[in-house]
N, C-alpha and C positions, 0 to 999 in steps of 0.2 A: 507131378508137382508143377501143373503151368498153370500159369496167371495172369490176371489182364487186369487192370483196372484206375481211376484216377490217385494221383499224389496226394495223399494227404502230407505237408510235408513237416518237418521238425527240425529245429534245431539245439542241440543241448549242450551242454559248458562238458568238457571232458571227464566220463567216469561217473556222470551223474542225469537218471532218468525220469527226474520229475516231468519234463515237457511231453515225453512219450506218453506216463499218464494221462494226462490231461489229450493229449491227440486222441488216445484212446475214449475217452470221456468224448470228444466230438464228433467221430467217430463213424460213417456212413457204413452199411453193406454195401462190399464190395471195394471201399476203398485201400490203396495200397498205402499203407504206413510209412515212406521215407523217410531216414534219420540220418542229418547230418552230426555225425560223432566226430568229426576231424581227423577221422583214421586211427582215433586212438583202442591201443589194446590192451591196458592198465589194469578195466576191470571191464565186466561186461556191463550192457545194456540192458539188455534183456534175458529173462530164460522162458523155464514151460510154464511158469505161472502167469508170464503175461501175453505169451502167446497163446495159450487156452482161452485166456479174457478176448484177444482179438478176434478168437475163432468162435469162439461162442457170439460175439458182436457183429458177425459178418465180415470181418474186413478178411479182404482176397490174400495180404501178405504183408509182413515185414521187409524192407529192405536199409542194412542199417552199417554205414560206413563209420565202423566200428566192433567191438567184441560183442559178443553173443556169450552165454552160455546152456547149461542142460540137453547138449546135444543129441546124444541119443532120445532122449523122451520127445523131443521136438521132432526130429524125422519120422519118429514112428507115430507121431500123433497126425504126422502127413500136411500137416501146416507150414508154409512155405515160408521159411525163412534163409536169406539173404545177407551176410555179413563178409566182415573184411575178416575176422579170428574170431579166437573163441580164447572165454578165460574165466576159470572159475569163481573167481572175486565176484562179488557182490556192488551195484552202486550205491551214489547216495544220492536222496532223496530232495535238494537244499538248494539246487541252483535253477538260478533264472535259463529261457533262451525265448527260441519262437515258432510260432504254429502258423502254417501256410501263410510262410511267407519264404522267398527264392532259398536252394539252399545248393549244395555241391555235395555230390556224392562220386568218391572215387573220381573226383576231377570236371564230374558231369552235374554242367549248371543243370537245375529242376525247377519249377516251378508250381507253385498246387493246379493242379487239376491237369498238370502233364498227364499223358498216358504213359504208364507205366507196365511194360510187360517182359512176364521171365517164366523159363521153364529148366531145365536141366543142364541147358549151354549157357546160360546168364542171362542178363537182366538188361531191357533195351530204356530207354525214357523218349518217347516221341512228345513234340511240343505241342500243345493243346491245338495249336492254331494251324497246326496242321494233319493233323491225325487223321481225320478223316479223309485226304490225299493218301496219305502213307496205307490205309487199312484196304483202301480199293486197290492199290499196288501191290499189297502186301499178297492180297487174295487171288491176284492175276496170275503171282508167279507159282502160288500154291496151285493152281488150276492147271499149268504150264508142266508143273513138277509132276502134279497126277497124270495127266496124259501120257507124260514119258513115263511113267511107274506101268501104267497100262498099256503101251507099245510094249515094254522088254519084256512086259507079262506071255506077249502074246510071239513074242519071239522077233519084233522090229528094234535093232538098236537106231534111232533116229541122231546120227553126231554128225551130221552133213554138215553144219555149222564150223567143224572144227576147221576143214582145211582151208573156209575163207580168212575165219580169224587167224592164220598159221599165215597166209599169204598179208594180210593188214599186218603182222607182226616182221613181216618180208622175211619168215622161216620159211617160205615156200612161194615159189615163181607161181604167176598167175596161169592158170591150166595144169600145173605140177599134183601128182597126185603123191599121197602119201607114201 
């Protein structure tokens, strides 16, 4: 269930999913569908019949601060969705909001065409205008991380690091061993 891809983002009146429609309707492969729902859990936003539409459309994911429902058919259909609950209610169809334009999810300003990336530990939002910093950092430390996967493979535990950060914490005298 990981995911990568730009914000499309939304915002909707509480309980009610017309603008998600219409995102949907705009729509790119690959883009990640943000919805700012206000945290509300009244009724859901979505279920499997619109996340089928997304998945058939390309788009990478839902992520929607707000209820969700059809949960089982949506895990199992493997499309990555993202919410604050879940509630069987149904929306309504009738209210205004806005599509890509800034919005707040779970307290996290967005903006469209942020990077947005989630897999199983949750959901990050990098800011457009810097992503490409963050993605070259991101991939140093993954390289960092396999080398050490491959040292303990091979029988070297490499945590020589520990006892200077231990002495920087002044948990231990300089030359002091553990």
């Amino acid at each position: 269930m990981k995911f990568a891809g730009p914000a499309l983002t939304v915002e909707v009146r509480p309980g009610d999913n017309l603008m998600i429609h219409a995102a949907l309707a705009l729509a790119r492969p690959g883009d990640v569908i943000v919805v700012d729902g206000g945290g509300y859990l009244g009724s859901a936003l979505t279920g499997f019949l619109m996340a089928s539409q997304a998945r058939a459309a390309g788009v990478a994911a839902f992520v929607i601060d707000g209820a969700v429902r059809d949960i089982e058919e949506t895990c199992a259909s493997g499309f990555p969705v993202f919410a604050a609950g879940a509630n069987p209610n149904g929306p309504t169809k009738a209210l205004g909001g806005k599509v890509n334009w800034p919005v707040a999810v779970g307290g996290v300003a967005i903006k469209a065409g942020d990077l947005i990336v989630g897999d199983a530990d949750g959901v990050v939002a990098v800011p457009q205008e810097v992503a490409e910093k963050v993605v070259h950092a991101v991939q140093a430390k993954l390289e960092m991380e396999q080398a050490f996967l491959k040292a303990l493979s091979e029988g070297t535990v490499l945590n020589g690091w520990v006892a200077e950060a231990l002495q920087s914490a002044g948990m231990l005298a300089e030359g002091e061993l553990l």
